[in-house]
C-alpha positions as a Python dict, from the first residue, in 0.01 Angstrom:
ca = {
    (1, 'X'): (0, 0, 0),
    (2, 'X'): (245, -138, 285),
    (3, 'X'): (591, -239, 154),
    (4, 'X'): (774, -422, 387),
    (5, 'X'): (1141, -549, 429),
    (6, 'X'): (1258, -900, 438),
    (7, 'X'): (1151, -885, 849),
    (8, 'X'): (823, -760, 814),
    (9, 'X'): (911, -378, 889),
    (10, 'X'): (702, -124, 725),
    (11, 'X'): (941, 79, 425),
    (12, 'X'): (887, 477, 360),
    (13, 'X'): (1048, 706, 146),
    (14, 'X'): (1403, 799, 303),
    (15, 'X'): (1437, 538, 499),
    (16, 'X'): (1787, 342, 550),
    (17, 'X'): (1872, 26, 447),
    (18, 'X'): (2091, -276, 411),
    (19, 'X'): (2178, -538, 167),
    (20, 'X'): (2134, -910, 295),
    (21, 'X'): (2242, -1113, 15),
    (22, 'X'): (2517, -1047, -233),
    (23, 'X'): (2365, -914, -504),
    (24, 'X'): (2501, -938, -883),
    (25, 'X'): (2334, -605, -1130),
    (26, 'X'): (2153, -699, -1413),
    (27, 'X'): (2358, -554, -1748),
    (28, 'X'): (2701, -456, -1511),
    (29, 'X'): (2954, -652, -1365),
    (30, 'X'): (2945, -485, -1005),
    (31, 'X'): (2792, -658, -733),
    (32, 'X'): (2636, -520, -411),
    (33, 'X'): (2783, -671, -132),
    (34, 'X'): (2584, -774, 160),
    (35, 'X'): (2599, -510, 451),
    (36, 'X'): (2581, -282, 190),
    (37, 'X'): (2357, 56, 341),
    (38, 'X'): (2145, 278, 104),
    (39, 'X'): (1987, 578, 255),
    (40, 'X'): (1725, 772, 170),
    (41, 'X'): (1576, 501, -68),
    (42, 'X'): (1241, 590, -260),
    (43, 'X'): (924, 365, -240),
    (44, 'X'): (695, 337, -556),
    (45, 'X'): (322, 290, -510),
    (46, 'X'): (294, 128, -815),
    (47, 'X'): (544, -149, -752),
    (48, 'X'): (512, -285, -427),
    (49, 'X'): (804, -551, -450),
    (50, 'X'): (1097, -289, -552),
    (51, 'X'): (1236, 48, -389),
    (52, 'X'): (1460, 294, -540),
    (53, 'X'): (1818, 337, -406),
    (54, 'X'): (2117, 559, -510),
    (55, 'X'): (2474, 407, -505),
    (56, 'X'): (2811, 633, -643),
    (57, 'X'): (2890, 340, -888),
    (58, 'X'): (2541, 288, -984),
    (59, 'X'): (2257, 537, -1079),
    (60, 'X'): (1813, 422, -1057),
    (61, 'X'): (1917, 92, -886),
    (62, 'X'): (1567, -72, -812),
    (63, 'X'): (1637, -337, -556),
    (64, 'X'): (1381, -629, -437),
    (65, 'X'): (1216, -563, -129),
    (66, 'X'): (1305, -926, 28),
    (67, 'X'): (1653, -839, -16),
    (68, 'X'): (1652, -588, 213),
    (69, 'X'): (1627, -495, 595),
    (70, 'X'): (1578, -149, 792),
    (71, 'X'): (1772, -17, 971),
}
């Protein structure tokens, strides 16, 4: 499956990337700011729509793929 980012750019495993939108998490009070960078983010090929990111505040963040850009 290709998983793409909000521009159309092909996502893989490890990649970097940044937040476009403020984002408020589901069941915490934090919000990701936009301009936010996660690296080395993990793709699922089951879901095709979410990737995997690691933040020091927050743990198995699954973030929308149209949220997001490379780079």
């Amino acid at each position: 499956m290709d998983i793409r980012d909000s521009n159309g750019n092909l996502l893989q495993s490890g990649d970097t990337v940044t937040v476009i939108k403020d984002l408020k998490v589901k069941g915490s009070s934090a919000v990701i700011k936009r301009g936010t960078v996660f690296k080395n983010i993990r793709v699922s090929e089951d879901d095709d729509e979410h990737v995997e990111c690691r933040n020091d505040k927050i743990k198995g963040l699954m973030l929308k793929t149209c949220f997001l850009k490379k780079g």
